[in-house]
C-alpha positions in Angstrom: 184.4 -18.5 -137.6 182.4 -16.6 -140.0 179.4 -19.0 -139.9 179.8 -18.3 -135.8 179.6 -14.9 -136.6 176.3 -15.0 -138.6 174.5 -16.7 -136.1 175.6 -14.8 -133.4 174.1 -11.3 -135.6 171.1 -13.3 -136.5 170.6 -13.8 -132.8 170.7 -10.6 -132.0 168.9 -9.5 -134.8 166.2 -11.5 -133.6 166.2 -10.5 -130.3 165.9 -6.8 -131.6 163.3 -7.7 -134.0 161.3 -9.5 -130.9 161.8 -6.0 -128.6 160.7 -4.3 -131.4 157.9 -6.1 -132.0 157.2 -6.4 -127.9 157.6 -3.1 -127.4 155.0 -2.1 -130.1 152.1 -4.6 -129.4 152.9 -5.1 -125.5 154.8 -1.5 -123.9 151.3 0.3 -123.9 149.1 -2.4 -122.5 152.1 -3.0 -120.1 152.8 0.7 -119.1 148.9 0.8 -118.8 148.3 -2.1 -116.4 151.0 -0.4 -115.1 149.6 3.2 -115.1 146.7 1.1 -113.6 148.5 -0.4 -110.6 150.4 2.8 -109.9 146.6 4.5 -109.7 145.1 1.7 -107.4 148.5 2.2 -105.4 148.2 5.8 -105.5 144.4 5.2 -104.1 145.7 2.5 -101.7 148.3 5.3 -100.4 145.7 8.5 -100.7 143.2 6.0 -99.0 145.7 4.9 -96.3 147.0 8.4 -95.8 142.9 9.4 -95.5 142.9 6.0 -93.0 146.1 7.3 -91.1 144.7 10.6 -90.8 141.4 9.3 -89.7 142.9 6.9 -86.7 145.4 10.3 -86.0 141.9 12.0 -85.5 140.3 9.4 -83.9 143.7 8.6 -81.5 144.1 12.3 -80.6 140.0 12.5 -80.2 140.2 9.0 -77.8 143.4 10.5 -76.0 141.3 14.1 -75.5 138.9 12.0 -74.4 141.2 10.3 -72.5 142.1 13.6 -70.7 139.0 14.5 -69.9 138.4 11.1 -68.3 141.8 11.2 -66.6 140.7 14.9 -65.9 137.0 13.9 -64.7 137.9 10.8 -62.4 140.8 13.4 -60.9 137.6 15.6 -60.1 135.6 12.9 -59.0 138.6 11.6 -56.7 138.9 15.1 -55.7 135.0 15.2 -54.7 135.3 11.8 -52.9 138.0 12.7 -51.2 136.1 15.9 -50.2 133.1 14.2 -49.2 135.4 11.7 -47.1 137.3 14.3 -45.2 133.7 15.9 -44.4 132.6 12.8 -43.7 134.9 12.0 -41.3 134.6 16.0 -40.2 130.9 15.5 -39.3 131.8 11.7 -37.3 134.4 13.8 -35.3 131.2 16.5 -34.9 128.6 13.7 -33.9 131.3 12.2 -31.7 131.7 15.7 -30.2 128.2 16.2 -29.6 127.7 12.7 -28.6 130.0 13.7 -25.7 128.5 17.4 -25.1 125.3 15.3 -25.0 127.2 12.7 -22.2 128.3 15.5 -20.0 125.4 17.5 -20.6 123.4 14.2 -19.7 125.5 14.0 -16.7 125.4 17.5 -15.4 121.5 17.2 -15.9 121.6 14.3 -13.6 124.0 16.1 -11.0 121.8 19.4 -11.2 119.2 16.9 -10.6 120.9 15.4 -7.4 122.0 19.0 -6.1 118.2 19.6 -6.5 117.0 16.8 -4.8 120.0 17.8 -1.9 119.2 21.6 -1.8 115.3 20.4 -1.2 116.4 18.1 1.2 118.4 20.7 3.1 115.8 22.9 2.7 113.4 20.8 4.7 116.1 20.3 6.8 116.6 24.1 7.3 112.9 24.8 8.1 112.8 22.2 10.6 116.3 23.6 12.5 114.5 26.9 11.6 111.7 25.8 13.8 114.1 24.5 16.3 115.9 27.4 16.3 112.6 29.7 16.6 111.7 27.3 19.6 115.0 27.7 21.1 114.6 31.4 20.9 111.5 31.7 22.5 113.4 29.5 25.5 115.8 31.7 25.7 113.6 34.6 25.7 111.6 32.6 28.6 114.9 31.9 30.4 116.1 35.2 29.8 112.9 36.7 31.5 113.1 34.2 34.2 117.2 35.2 34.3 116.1 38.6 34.9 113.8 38.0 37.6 116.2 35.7 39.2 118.7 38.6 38.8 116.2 41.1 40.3 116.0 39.0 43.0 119.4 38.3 43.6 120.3 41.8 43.5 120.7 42.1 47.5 122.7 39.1 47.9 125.0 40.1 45.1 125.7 43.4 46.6 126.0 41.5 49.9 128.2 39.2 48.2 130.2 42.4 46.3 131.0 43.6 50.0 132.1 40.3 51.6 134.4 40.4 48.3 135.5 43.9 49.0 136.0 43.1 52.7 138.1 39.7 51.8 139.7 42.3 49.3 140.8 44.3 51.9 142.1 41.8 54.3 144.1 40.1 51.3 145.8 43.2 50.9 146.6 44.1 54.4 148.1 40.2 54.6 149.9 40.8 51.6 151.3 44.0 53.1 152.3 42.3 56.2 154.0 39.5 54.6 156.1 42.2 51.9 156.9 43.7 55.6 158.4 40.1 56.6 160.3 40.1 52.8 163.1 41.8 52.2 161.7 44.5 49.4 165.1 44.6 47.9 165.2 40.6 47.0 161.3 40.7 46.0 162.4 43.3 43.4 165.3 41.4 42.2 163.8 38.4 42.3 160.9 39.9 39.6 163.7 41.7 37.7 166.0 38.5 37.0 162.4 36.6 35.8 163.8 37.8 32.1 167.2 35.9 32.4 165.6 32.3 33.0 166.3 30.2 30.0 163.4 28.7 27.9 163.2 25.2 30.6 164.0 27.4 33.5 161.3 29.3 32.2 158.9 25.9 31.6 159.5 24.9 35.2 159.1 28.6 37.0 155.9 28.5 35.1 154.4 25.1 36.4 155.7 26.0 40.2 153.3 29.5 39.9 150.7 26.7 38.7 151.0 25.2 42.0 152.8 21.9 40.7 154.2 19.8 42.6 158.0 18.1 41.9 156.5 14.7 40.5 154.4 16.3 38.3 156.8 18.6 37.1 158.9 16.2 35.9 156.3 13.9 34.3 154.9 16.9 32.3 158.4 18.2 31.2 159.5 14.2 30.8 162.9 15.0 32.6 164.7 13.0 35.7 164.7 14.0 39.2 168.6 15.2 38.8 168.1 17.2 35.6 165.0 19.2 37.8 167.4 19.5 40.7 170.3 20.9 38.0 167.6 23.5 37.0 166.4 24.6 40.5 169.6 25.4 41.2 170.1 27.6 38.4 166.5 29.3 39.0 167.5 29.7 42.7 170.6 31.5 41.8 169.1 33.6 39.1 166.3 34.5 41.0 168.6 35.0 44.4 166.5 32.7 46.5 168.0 29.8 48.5 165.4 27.8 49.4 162.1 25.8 47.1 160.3 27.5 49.9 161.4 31.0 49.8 160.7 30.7 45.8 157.0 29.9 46.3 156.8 32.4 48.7 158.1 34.8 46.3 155.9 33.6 43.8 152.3 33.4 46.4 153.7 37.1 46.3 153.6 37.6 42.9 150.6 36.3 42.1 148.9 38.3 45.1 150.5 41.7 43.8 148.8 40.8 40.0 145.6 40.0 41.4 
């Protein structure tokens, strides 16, 4: 137990006397390699550190630039986009004026054709002009040649004037004897009760004062024989005449005492 002992403290002795001796001939080369490789790793850090500011300079410098790219092709979109909608701006302007230049085009022609019409009726005018004027010296002959005819018809006119005034005369003496051969009483009714003929009644008094007869009569009015009888009788009634021939000799009356 005791020799275990001894070797167990020489042991350790030894391993003091070896630390001793290690820490006297190797700690300061040691701690200077050391010294050494903390130096190139503070470098390597100072250096990286000068690296990462560097690419932070160099990334924020790219993404400014970046910007200003981003920045620049938003302009230049903005400017082609601009230049586009003119673009299209002055297509909708040429197609405008290509159109103002159609219908201008085409009112050109049409003044053109009115042109060409207007000369045409303008010939056309001169020559009815000249017709015209021709017609009116014509008439001027005729109305010369009218006027010597009416100078020398002047006697038979005013012989003519007094056969009418004599024919005149005897017409109203033959009217006067045959309103002496009417009772004046039944003329005067018979004018009076004119207003109360209906609208047909009317239609047919009307064509009997314009000398029609009964077939035409009902052909104009498109009526039958019986329906023109139904009326007469009213009109005879009306008119307080009994006879078709008694109501055209009231009417011959009538007629006479307008003229």
């Amino acid at each position: 137990m005791l020799t275990l002992n001894l070797n167990l403290l020489y042991t350790v002795v030894n391993i003091l006397v070896l630390f001793l001796l290690l820490r006297k001939f190797l700690y300061k080369p040691v701690m200077n390699i050391i010294a050494q490789r903390q130096k190139q790793v503070d470098d390597a850090l100072n250096a990286a550190e000068t690296s990462k500011q560097e690419a932070v300079a160099a990334l924020n410098d790219a993404q400014a630039k970046l910007r200003n790219v981003d920045a620049e092709a938003v302009a230049r979109r903005t400017a082609y986009e601009q230049q586009a909608e003119k673009l299209r701006q002055l297509q909708s302007e040429n197609n405008q004026v290509q159109k103002q230049y159609g219908l201008a085009a085409l009112r050109l022609q049409e003044a053109q054709e009115k042109q060409k019409q207007t000369a045409n009726q303008y010939i056309h005018l001169e020559e009815q002009l000249a017709a015209l004027q021709n017609e009116i010296q014509q008439v001027r002959l005729q109305m010369e040649q009218t006027q010597q005819e009416k100078l020398q018809a002047q006697p038979e006119r005013e012989q003519a004037q007094q056969q009418f005034n004599f024919a005149q005369a005897a017409l109203e003496k033959a009217i006067e004897k045959k309103l002496e051969s009417v009772d004046p009483d039944s003329y005067q009714m018979f004018i009076n009760n004119l207003a109360t003929l209906t609208p047909k009644e009317e239609d047919i008094f009307n064509l009997y004062v314009q000398g029609c007869s009964t077939k035409d009569i009902i052909s104009q009015l498109g009526i039958t024989e019986n329906t023109l009888k139904y009326h007469n009788k009213n009109i005879y009634s009306k008119l307080g005449v009994k006879t078709r021939k008694e109501l055209l000799q009231y009417i011959e009356l009538m007629r006479n005492a307008e003229h």
